[in-house]
LUMMARKOL-398688 format. One record per atom (N, C-alpha, C): residue in one letter; x, y, z. Coordinates in steps of 0.05 Angstrom, whole numbers, padded with zeros to 5 digits, always signed. Each point is the difference from the previous one (the first is absolute). Example, Ala and Ser with C-alpha at 12.3 -4.5 7.8 and 13.67 -1.06 7.14 Angstrom:
A+00264-00114+00156
A-00018+00024+00000
A+00018+00024+00000
S-00007+00021-00014
S+00016+00024+00001
S-00015+00022+00014
This chain:
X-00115+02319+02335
X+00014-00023-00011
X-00004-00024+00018
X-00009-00026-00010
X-00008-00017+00020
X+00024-00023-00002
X+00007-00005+00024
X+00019-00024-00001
X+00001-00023-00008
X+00024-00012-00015
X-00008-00027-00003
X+00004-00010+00022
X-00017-00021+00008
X-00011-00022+00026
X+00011-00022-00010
X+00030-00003+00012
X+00003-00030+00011
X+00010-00001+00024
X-00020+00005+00009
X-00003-00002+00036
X+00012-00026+00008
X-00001-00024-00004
X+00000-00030+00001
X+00031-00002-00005
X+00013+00014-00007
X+00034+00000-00001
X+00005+00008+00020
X+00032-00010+00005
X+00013+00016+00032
X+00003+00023-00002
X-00003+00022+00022
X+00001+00035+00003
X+00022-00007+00023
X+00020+00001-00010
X+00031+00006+00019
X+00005+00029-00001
X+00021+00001+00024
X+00007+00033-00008
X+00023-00010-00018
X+00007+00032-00012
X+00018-00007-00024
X+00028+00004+00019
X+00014-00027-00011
X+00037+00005+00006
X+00008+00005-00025
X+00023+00017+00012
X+00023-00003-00014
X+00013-00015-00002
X+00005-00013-00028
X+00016-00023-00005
X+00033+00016-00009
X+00018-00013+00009
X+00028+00006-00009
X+00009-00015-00022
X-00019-00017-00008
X+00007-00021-00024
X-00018-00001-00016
X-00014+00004-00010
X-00032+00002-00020
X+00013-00021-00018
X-00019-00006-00015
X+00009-00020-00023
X-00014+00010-00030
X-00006+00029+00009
X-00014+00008-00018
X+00023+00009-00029
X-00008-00005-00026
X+00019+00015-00020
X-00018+00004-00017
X-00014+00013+00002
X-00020+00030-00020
X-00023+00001+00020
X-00004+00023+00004
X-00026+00012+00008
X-00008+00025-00025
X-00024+00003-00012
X-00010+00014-00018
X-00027+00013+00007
X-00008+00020-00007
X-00023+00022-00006
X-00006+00004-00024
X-00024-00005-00014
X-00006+00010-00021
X-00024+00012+00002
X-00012+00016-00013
X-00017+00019+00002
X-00007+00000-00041
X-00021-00006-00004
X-00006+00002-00026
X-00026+00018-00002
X+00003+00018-00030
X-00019+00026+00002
X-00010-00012-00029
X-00020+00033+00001
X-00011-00008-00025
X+00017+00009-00024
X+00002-00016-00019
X+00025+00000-00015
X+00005+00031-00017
X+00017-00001-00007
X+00020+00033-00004
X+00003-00006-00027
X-00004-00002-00031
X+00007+00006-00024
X+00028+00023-00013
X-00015+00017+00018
X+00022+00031-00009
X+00017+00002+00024
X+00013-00012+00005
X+00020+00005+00021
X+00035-00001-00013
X-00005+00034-00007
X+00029+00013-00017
X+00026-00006+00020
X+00026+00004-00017
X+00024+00000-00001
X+00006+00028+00023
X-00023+00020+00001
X+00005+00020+00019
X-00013-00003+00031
X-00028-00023-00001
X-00009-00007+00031
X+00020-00016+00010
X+00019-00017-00017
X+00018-00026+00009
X+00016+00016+00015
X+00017+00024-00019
X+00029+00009+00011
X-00017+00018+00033
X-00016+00013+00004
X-00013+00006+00013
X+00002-00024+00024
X-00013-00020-00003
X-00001-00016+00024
X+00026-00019-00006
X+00024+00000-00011
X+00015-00008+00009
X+00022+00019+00006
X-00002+00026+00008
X+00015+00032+00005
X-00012-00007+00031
X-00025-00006+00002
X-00007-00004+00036
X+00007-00019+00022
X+00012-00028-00026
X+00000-00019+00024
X+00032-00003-00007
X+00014+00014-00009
X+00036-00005-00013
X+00011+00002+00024
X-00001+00007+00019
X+00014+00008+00025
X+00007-00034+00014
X-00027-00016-00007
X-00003-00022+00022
X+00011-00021-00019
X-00007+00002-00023
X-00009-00017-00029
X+00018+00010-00026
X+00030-00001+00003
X+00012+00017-00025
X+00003-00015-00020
X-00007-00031+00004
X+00013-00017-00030
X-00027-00002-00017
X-00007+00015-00017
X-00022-00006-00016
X+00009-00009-00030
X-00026-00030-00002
X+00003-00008-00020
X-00033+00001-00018
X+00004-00009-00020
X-00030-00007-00012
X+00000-00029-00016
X-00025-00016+00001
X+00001-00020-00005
X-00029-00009-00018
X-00009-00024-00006
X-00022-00003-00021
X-00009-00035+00019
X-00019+00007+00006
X-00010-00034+00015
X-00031-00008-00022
X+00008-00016+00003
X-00022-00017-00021
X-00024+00003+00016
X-00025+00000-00005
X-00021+00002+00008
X-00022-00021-00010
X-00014-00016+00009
X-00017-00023-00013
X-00022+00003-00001
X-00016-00003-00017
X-00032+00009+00008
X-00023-00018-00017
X-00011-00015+00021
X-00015-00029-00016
X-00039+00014+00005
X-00009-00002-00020
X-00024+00014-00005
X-00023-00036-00024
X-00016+00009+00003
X-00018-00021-00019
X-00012+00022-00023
X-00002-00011-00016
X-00010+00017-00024
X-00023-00005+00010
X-00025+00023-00005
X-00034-00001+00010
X-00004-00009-00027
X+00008+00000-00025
X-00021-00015-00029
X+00004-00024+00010
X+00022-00014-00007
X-00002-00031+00004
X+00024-00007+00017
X-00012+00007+00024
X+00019-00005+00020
X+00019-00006+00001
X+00018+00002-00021
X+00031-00008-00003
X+00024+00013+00026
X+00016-00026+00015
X+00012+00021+00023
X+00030+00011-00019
X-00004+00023+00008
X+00031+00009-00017
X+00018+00017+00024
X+00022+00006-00010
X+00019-00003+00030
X+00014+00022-00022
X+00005+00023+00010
X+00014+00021-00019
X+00034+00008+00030
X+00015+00006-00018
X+00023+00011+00019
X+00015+00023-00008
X+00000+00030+00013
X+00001+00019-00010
X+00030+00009+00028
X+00022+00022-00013
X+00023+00005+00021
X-00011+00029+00009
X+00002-00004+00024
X-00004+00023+00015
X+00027+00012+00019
X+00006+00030-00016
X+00019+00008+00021
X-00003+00007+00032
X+00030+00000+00013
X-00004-00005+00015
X+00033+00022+00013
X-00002+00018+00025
X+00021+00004+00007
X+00009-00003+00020
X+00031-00005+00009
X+00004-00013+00025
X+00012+00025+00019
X-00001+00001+00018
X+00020+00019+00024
X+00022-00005+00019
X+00014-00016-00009
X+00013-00014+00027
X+00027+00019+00018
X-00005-00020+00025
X+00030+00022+00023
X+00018-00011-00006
X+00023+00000+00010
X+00023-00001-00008
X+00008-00020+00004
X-00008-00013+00022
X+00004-00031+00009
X-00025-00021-00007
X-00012+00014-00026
X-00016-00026-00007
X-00019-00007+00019
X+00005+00007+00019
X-00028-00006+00019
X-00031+00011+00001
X-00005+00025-00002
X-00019+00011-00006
X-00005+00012-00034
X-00028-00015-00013
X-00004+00008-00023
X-00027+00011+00001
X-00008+00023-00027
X-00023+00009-00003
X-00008-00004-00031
X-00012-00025-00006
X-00017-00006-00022
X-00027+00021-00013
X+00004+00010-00024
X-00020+00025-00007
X-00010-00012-00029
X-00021-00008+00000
X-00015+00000-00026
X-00023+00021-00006
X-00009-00010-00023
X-00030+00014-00002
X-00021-00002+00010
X-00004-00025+00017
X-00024+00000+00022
X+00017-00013+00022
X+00022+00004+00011
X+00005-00015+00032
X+00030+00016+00004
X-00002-00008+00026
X+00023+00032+00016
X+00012-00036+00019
X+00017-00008+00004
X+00010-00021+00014
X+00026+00011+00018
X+00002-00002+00024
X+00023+00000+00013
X+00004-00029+00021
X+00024-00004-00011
X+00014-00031-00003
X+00018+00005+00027
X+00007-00010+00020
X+00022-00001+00015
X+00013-00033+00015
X+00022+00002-00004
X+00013-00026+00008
X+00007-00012+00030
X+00002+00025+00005
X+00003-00002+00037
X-00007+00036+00002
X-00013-00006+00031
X+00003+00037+00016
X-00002-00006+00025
X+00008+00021+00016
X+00013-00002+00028
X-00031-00008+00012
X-00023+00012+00001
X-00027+00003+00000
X-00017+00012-00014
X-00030-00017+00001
X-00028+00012-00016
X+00002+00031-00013
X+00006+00020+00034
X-00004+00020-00009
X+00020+00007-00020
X+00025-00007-00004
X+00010+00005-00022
X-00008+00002-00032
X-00016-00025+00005
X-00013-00012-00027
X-00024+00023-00005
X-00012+00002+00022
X-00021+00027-00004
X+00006+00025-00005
X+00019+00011+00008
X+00011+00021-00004
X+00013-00001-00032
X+00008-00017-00014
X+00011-00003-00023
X-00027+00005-00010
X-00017-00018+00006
X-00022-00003-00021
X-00027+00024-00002
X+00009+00018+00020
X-00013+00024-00004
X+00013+00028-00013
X+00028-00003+00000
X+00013+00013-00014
X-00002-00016-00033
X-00008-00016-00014
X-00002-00009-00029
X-00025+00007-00001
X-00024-00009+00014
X-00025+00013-00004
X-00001+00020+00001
X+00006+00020+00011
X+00007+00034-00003
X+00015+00005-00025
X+00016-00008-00011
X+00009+00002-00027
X-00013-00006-00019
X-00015-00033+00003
X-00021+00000-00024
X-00021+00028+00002
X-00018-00004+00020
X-00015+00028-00002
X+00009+00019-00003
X+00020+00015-00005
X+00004+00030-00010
X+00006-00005-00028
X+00022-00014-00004
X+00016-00001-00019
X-00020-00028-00034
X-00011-00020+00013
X-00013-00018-00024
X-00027+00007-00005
X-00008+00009+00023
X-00026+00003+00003
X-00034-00019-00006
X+00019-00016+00014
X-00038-00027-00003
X-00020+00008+00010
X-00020-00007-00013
X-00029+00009+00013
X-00012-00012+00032
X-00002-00031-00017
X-00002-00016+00024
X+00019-00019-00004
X-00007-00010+00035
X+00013-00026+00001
X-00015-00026-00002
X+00009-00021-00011
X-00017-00023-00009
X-00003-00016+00026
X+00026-00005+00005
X+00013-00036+00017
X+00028+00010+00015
X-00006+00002+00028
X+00025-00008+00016
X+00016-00018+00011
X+00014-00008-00002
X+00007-00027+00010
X+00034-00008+00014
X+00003-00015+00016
X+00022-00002+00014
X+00010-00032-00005
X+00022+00005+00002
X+00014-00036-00003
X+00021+00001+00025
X-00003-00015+00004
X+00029-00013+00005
X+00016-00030+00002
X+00015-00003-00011
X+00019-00020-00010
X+00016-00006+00015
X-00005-00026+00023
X+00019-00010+00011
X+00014-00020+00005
X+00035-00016-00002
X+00007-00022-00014
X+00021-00009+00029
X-00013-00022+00008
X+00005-00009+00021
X+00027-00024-00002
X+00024+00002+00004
X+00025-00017+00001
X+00007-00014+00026
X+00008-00019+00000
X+00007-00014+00018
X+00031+00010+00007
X+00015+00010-00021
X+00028+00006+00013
X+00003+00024+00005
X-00025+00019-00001
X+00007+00014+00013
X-00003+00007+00028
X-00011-00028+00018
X-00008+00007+00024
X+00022-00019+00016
X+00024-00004-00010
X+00028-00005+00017
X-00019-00018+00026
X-00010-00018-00007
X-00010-00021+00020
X-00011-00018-00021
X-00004-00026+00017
X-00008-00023-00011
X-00028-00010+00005
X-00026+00006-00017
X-00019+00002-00003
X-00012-00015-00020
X-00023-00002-00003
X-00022-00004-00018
X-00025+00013-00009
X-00008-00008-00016
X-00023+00020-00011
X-00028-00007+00023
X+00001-00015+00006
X-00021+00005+00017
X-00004+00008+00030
X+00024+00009+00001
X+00009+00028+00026
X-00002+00020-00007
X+00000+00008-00034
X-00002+00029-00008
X-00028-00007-00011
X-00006-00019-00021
X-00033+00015-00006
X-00019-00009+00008
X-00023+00014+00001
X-00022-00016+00019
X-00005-00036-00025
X-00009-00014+00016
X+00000-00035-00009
X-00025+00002-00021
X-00025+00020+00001
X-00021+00002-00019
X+00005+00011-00019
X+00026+00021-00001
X+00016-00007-00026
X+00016-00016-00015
X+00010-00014+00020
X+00023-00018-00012
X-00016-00031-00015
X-00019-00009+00022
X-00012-00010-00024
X+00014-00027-00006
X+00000-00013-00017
X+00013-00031-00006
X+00034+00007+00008
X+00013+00022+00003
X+00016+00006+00007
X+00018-00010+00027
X-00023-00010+00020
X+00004-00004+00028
X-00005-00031+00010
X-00008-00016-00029
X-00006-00030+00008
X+00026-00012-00014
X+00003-00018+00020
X+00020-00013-00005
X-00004-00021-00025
X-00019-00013+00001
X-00002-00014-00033
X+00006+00009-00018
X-00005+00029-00009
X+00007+00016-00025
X+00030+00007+00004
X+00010+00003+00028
X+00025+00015-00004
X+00018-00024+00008
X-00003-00018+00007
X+00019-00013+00007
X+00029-00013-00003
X-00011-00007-00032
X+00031+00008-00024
X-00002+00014-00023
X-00008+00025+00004
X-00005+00014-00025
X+00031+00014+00002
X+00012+00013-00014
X+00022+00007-00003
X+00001+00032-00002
X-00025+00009-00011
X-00011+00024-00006
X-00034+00008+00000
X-00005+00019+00004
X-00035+00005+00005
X-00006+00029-00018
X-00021+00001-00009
X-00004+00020+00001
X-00031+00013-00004
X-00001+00012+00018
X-00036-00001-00001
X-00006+00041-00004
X-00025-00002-00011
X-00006+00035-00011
X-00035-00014-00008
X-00007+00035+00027
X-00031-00007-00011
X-00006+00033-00007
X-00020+00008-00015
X-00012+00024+00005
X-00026+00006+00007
X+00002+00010+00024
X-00030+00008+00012
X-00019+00025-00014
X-00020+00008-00005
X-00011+00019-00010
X-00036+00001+00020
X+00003+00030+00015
X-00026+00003+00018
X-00013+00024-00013
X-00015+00009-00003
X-00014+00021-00007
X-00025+00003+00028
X+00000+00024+00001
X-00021+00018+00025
X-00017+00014-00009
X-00019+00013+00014
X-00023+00028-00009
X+00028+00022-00004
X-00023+00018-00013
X+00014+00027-00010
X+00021-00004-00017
X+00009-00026-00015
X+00022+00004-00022
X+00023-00005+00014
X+00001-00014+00024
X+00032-00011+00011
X+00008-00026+00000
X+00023-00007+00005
X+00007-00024-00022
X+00029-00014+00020
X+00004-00014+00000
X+00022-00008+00010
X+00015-00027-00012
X+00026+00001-00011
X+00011-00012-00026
X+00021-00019+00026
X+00007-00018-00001
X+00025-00023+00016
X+00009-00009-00017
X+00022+00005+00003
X+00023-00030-00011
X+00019-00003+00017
X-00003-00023+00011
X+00014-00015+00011
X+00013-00030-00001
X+00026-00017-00001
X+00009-00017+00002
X+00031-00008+00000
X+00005-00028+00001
X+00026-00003-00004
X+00012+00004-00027
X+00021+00013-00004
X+00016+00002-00023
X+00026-00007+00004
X+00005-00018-00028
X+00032-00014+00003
X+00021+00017+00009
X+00004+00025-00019
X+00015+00020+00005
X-00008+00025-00019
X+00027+00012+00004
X-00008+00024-00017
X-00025+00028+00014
X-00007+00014-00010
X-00014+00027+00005
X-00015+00004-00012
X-00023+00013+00010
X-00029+00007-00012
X+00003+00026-00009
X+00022+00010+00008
X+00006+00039-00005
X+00028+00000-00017
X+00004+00003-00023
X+00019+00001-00018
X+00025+00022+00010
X+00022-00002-00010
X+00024+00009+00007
X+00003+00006+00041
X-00013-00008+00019
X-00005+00008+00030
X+00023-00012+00001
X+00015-00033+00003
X+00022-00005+00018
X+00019-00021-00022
X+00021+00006+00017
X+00022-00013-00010
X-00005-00030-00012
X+00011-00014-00018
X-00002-00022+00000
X-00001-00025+00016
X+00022+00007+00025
X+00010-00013+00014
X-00017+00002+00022
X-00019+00017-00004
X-00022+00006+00024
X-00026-00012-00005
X-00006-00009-00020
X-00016-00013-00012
X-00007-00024-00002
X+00026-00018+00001
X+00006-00023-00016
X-00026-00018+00018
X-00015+00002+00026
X-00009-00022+00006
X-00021+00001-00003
X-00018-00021+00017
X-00037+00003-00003
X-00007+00031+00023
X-00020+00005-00006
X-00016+00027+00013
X-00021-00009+00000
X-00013+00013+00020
X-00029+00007+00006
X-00017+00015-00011
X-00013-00001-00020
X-00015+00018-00002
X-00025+00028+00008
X+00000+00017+00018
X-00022+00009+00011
X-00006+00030-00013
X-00017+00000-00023
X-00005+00012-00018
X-00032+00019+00011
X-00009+00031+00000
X-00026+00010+00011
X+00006+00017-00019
X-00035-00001+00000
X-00007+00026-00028
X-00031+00008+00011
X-00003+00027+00015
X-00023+00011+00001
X-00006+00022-00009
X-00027+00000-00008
X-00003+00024-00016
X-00033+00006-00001
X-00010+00019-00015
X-00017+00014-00007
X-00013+00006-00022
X-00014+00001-00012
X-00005+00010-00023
X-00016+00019-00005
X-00006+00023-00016
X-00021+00022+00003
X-00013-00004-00028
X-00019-00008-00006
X-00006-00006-00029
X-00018+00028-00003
X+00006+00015-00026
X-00018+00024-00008
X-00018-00012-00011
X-00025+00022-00002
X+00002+00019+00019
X-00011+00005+00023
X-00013-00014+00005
X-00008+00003+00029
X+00020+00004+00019
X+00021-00012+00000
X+00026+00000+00026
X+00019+00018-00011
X+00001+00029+00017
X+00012+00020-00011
X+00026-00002+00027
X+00025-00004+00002
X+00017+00009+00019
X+00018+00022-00020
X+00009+00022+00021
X+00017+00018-00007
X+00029-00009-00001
X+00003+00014-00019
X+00034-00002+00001
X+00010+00017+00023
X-00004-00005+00027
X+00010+00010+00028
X+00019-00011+00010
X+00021-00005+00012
X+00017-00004+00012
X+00003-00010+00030
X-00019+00013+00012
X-00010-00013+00021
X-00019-00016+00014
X-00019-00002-00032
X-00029-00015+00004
X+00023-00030-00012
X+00020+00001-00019
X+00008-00024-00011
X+00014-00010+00022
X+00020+00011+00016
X+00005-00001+00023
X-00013-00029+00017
X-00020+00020+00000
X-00023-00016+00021
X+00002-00035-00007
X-00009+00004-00030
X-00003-00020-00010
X+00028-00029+00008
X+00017+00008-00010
X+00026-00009-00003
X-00001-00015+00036
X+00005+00020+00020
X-00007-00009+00027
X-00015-00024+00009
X-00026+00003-00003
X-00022-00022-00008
X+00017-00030-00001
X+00013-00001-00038
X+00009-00020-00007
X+00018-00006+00018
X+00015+00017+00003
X+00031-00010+00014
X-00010-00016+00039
X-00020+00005+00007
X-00011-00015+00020
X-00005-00026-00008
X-00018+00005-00024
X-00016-00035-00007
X+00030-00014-00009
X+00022+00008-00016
X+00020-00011-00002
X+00020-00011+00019
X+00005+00022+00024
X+00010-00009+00023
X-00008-00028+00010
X-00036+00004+00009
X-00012-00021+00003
X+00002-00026-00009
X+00004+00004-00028
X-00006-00020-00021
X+00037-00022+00011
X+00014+00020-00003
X+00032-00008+00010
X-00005-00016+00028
X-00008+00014+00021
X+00016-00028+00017
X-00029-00011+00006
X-00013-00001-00014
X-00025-00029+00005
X+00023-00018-00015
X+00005+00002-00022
X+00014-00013-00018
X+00033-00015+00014
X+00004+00016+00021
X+00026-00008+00005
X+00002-00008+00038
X+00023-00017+00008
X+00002-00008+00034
X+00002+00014+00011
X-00004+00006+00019
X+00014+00017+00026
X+00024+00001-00005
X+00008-00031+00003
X+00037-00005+00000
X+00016+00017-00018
X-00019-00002-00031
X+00016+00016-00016
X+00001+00036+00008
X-00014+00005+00006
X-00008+00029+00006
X+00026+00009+00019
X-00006-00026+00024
X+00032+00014+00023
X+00021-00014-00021
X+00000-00009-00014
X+00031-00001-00018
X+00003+00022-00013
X-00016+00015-00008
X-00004+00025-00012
X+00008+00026+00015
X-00003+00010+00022
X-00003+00011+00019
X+00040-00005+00014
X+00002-00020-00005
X+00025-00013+00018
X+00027+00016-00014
């Protein structure tokens, strides 16, 4: 497995932060898609993960799919519902998303990584016995993180927490000088050899949350930071065969969660980091 190389980012050792600003970190793992996947593989893999995961629901998400007609090139855009079942703990914090081609485990906060790994090899051990996918397509890792100013009980600015090559017209005083409100959102998109990819969104937002039902109203109400990472993989058949293994996906997941680390405090100050830490 060869690494993604962004050497040219900072390699810190990793702290522990006592404050993350993170609210969703996700894993998805998408296979080659499942047609016959009965009412008896479901109760099966949800009899394995009920211990961690007892509130199960089922749900229908819209699916979009824009194609060109080859006669006369007409673009047509068809939208078909694909089920979908959920796993969640008891405190809403950890979920396990199961469709017909993708295995997702969602978490909102964990004490550490290895936690997140350990969860996520216990659901890939369940898909393989119990759904049974052939291959896997596309691995990929996110994480979603929403940067507040009240919650760091000090009197600051954004350009003590994000690096200034993000912030951008954000940091000149002509633009900000009497603006009353700002709000800036870009999305970055990189692609690499071997089918790897790296998705950004990052910026200022007025208020509100990028992760639905996560916090109180009152926890919400102001502007945030945006610092949004999506890395991933893709295995296009057939040539790119990965197993449905558990510890080869493992591997994978690790990988990302470095370039992500990375990707985090290039993006962010020192200062903020010991506010984090504090």
């Amino acid at each position: 497995m060869s690494e993604l190389d962004l050497s040219r980012l900072i390699d810190v050792p990793r702290t522990m932060l006592k404050h993350p600003p993170l609210v969703l970190a996700l894993c998805q793992v998408k296979f080659s898609s499942l047609l016959g996947v009965t009412d008896r593989h479901l109760l099966a893999f949800q009899r394995s993960v009920q211990s961690d995961y007892p509130i199960a629901t089922s749900a229908e998400a819209i699916e979009l799919t824009i194609g060109r007609n080859p006669i006369n090139t007409e673009i047509r855009s068809e939208q078909r519902k694909v089920p979908q079942w959920q796993f969640t703990d008891r405190n809403d914090n950890w979920k396990i998303v199961l469709s017909q081609d993708f295995l997702t485990l969602e978490a909102r906060s964990y004490n550490d990584f290895d936690e997140f790994l350990n969860r996520l090899e216990d659901a890939i051990e369940s898909l393989a016995e119990h759904i049974q996918p052939t291959f896997i397509t596309r691995i990929g890792l996110r994480y979603i993180n929403e940067i507040r100013l009240n919650t760091l009980r000090t009197n600051t600015h954004w350009n003590s927490i994000i690096r200034t090559d993000l912030l951008g017209p954000l940091v000149i005083p002509e633009f900000m000088g009497q603006a009353s409100q700002a709000i800036s959102a870009q999305q970055l998109v990189f692609r690499y050899p071997d089918n790897k990819g790296v998705n950004i969104h990052h910026g200022l937002l007025a208020e509100g949350t990028t992760v639905q039902g996560h916090k109180k109203p009152q926890d919400i109400s102001d502007p945030f930071y945006l610092l949004d990472f999506d890395v991933f993989q893709e295995f296009p058949l057939p040539g790119n065969v990965v197993e449905v293994d558990s510890s080869a996906i493992q591997q994978f997941v690790k990988e990302y969660h470095k370039v992500i680390y990375q990707l985090f405090r290039w993006s962010v100050t020192q200062e903020y980091i010991s506010m984090l830490e504090g």
